[in-house]
C-alpha positions as CSV (number, residue, x, y, z in Angstrom):
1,X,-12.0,8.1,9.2
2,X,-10.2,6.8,6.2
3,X,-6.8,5.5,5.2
4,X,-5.6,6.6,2.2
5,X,-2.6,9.0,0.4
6,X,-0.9,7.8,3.5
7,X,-2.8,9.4,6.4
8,X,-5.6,7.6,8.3
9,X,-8.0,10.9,8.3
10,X,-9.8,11.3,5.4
11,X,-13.2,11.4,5.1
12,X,-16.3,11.7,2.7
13,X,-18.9,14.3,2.2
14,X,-21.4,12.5,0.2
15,X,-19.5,9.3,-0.4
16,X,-20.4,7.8,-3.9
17,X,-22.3,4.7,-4.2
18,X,-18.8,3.2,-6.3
19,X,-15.4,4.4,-4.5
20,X,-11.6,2.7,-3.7
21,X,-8.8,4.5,-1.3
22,X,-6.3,1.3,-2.5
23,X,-3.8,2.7,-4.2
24,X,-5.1,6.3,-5.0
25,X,-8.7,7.6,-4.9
26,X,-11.1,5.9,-7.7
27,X,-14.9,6.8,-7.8
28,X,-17.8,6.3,-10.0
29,X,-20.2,9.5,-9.9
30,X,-23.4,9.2,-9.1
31,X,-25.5,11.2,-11.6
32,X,-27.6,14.0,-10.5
33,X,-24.4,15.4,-8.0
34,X,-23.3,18.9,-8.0
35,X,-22.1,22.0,-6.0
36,X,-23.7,25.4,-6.8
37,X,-25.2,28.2,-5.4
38,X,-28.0,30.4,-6.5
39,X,-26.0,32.8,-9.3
40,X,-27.7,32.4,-12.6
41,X,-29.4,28.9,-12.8
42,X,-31.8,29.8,-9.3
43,X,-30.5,26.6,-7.4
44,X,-28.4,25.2,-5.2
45,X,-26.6,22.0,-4.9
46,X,-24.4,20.4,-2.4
47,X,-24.4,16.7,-3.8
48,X,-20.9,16.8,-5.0
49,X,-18.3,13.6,-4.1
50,X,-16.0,15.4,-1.6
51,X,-13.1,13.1,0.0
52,X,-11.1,15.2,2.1
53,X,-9.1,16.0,5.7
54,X,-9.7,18.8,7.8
55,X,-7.0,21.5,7.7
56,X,-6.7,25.1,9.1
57,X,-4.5,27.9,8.9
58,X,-2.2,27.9,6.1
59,X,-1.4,24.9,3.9
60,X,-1.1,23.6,0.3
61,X,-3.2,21.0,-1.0
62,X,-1.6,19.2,-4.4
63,X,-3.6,17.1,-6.2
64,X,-3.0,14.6,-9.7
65,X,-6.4,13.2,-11.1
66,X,-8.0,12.5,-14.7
67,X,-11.9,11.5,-15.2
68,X,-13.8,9.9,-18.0
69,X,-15.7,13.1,-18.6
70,X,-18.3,12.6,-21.3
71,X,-21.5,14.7,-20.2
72,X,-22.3,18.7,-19.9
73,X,-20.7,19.5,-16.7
74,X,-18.7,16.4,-15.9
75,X,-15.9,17.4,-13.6
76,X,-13.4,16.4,-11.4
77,X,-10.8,18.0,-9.3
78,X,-9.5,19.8,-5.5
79,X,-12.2,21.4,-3.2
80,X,-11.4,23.4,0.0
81,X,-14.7,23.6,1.8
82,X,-15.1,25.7,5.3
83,X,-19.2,24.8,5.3
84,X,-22.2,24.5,2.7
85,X,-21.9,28.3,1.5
86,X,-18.4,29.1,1.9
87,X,-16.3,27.0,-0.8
88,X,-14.0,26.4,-4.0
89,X,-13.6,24.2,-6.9
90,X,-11.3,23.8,-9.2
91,X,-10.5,21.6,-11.8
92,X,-11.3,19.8,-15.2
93,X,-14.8,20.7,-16.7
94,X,-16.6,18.8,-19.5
95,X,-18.4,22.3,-20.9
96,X,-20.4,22.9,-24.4
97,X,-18.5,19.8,-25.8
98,X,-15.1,20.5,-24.5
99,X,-12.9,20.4,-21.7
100,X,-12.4,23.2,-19.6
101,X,-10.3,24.2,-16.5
102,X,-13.0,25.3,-14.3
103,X,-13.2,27.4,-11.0
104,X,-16.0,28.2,-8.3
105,X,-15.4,30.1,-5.7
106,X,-18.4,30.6,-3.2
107,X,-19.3,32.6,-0.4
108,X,-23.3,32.5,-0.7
109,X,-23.0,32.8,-4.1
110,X,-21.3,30.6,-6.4
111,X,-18.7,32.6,-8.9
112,X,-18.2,30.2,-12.0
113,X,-14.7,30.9,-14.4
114,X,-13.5,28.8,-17.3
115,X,-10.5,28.6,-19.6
116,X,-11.2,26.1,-22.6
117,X,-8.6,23.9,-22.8
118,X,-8.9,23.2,-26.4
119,X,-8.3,19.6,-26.1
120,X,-8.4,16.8,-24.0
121,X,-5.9,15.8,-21.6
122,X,-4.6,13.1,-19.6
123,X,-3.8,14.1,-16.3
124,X,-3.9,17.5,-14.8
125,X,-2.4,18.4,-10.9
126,X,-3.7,21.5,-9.3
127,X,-2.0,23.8,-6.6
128,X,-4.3,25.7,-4.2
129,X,-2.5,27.3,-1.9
130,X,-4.7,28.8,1.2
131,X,-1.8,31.6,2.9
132,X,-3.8,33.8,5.0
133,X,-7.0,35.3,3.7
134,X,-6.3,33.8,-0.1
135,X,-5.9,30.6,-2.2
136,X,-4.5,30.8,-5.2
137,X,-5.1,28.1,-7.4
138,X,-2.5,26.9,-10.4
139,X,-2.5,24.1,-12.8
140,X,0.0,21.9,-14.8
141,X,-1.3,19.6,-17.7
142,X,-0.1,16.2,-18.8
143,X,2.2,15.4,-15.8
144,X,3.9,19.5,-15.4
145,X,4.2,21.2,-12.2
146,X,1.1,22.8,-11.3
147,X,2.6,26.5,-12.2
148,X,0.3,28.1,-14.7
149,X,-2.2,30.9,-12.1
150,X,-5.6,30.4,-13.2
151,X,-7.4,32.3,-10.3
152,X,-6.4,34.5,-6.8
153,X,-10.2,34.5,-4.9
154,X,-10.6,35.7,-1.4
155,X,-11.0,33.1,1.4
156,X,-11.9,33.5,5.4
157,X,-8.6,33.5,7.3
158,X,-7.5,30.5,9.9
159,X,-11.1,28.8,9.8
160,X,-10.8,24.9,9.6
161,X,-11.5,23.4,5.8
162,X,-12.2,20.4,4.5
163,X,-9.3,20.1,1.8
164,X,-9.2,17.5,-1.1
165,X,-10.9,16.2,-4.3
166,X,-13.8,16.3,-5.5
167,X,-16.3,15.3,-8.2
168,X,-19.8,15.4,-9.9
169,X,-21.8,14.4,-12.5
170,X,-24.9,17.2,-12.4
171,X,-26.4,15.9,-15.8
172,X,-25.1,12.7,-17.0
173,X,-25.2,8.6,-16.1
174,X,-22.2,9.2,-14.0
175,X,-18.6,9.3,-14.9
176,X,-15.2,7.7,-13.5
177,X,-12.8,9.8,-12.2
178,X,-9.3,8.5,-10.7
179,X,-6.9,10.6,-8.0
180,X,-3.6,9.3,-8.3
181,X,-2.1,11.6,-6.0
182,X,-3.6,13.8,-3.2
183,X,-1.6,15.5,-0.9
184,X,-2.1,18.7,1.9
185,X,1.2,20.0,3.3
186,X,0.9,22.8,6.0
187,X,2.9,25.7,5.6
């Protein structure tokens, strides 16, 4: 277990080569990391950085980050994650040549939804919010609450998660990303 965002257990699911818990969560990605599931591209990947704590029935997790995104499919952001098939992902998305607020929700599958951004940004903070059999998952840019609703999605009821951030670099050399904030608050 690890000691960081003041609570001594956090842990990683594929821990990158490059990481600090100091003061906040900063990681280098390693490149060829990813989480997917069959829909569309045929593959499936479970490489992604995940730094989390292990949380069940109903709770918030709150989280403030920013990344160095630079190649197709870059991203950074929260991840609630009951097992290998059953997961969801949200956050910033380097997509096409733009940013993107990006969401994944899987349950053997992998669902993928974006909303361009239309420019870059410094930080973002995203909300999901697991009440029940449901997250919803908001979003505030540049330091605002996280109140804008980007997606409702379906997840199993009372099972223990893994709750936190996440990142990836599927494509690219590897990118920085930087968690300044990371919180889960049980409800």
């Amino acid at each position: 277990m690890i000691m960081a965002f003041g609570s001594s257990d956090w842990q990683w699911i594929n821990p990158p080569r490059e990481w600090t818990a100091d003061d906040g969560l900063s990681l280098v990605c390693d490149p060829g990391t990813d989480m997917w599931r069959k829909t569309h591209y045929g593959y499936t990947y479970d490489t992604a950085h995940l730094f989390g704590r292990i949380v069940s029935g109903d709770f918030r997790l709150t989280l403030t980050f920013s990344g160095d995104y630079a190649e197709q499919y870059d991203q950074a952001g929260a991840v609630l994650r009951v097992d290998e098939a059953t997961w969801i992902k949200a956050g910033v998305e380097y997509v096409d040549g733009a940013f993107h607020l990006s969401t994944v929700v899987t349950r053997e599958v992998s669902d993928w939804s974006v909303l361009p951004l239309g420019r870059a940004t410094g930080s973002v903070t995203f909300d999901l919010e697991r009440r029940g059999d449901a997250v919803t998952v908001r979003y505030g840019l540049d330091g605002a609450e996280p109140e804008e609703m980007l997606r409702l999605a379906a997840f199993p009821e009372g099972v223990p998660a893994l709750a936190g951030a996440m990142a990836a670099a599927p494509v690219g050399k590897g990118f920085a990303a930087r968690f300044d904030d990371v919180r889960v608050t049980a409800l």
